[in-house]
C-alpha positions in Angstrom: 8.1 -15.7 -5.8 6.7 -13.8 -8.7 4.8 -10.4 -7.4 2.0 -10.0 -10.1 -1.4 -8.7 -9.9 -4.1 -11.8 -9.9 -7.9 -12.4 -9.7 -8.3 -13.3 -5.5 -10.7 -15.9 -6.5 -8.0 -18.4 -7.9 -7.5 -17.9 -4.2 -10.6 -19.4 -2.7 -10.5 -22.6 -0.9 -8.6 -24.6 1.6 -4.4 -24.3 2.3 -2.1 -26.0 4.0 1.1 -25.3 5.4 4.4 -26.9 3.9 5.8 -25.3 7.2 3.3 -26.9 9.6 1.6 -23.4 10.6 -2.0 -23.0 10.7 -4.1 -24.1 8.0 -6.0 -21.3 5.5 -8.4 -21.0 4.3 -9.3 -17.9 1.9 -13.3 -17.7 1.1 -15.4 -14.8 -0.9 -17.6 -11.9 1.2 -20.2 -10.0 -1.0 -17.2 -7.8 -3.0 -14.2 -8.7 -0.6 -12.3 -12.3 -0.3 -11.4 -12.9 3.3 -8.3 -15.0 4.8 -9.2 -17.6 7.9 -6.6 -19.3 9.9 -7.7 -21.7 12.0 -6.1 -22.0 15.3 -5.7 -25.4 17.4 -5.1 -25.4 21.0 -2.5 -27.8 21.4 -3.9 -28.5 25.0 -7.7 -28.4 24.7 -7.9 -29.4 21.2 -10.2 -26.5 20.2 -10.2 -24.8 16.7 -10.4 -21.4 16.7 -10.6 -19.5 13.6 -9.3 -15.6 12.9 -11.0 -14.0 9.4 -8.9 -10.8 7.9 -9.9 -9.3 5.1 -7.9 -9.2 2.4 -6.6 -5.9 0.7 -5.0 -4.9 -2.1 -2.8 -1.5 -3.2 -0.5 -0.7 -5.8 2.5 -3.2 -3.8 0.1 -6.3 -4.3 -2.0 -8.5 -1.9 -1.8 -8.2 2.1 -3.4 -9.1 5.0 -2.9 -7.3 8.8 -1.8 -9.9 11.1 -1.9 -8.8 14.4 -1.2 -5.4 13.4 1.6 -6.1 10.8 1.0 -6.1 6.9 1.8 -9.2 5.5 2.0 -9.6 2.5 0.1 -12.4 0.0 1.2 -13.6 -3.4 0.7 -16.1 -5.3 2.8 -18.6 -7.5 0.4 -20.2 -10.8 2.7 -21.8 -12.1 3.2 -24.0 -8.7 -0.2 -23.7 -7.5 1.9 -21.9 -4.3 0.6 -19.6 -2.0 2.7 -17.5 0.3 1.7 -15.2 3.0 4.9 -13.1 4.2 4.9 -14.0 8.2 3.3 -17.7 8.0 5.4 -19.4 4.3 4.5 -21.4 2.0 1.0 -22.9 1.4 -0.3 -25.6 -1.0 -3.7 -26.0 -2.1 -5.3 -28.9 0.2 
């Protein structure tokens, strides 16, 4: 996957999985673009969304999922997403 510096709000909208994880969804706060996942209990059904902010240093793109950096690029070319600990994502 190509590692180049991009404007976050080719980001914005809705993602889904090609590896069946939680769907994305990547949305604009005042000055900072944020990451959702929404999480579905399998046994009551119930969505429940996480929101991370996104960040950005000289490496690129990254997110801190439960504690670990992971990392976020992005693919133009395929319209791909990919966020290091969760795959691929294309735009739903």
């Amino acid at each position: 996957m190509e590692r180049e510096l991009f404007d976050l709000d080719i980001l914005v909208g809705n993602w889904e999985s090609i590896n069946l994880n939680p769907t994305v969804m990547i949305h604009r706060n005042g000055e900072c673009h944020q990451l959702s996942i929404i999480h579905m209990n399998e046994i009551t059904k119930q969505a429940s969304p996480a929101t991370y902010e996104i960040q950005e240093d000289g490496q690129g793109c990254f997110v801190y999922l439960n504690g670990k950096r992971a990392s976020i690029t992005y693919c133009q070319r395929l319209d791909m997403l990919t966020i290091a600990t969760l795959g691929d994502y294309m735009r739903n």
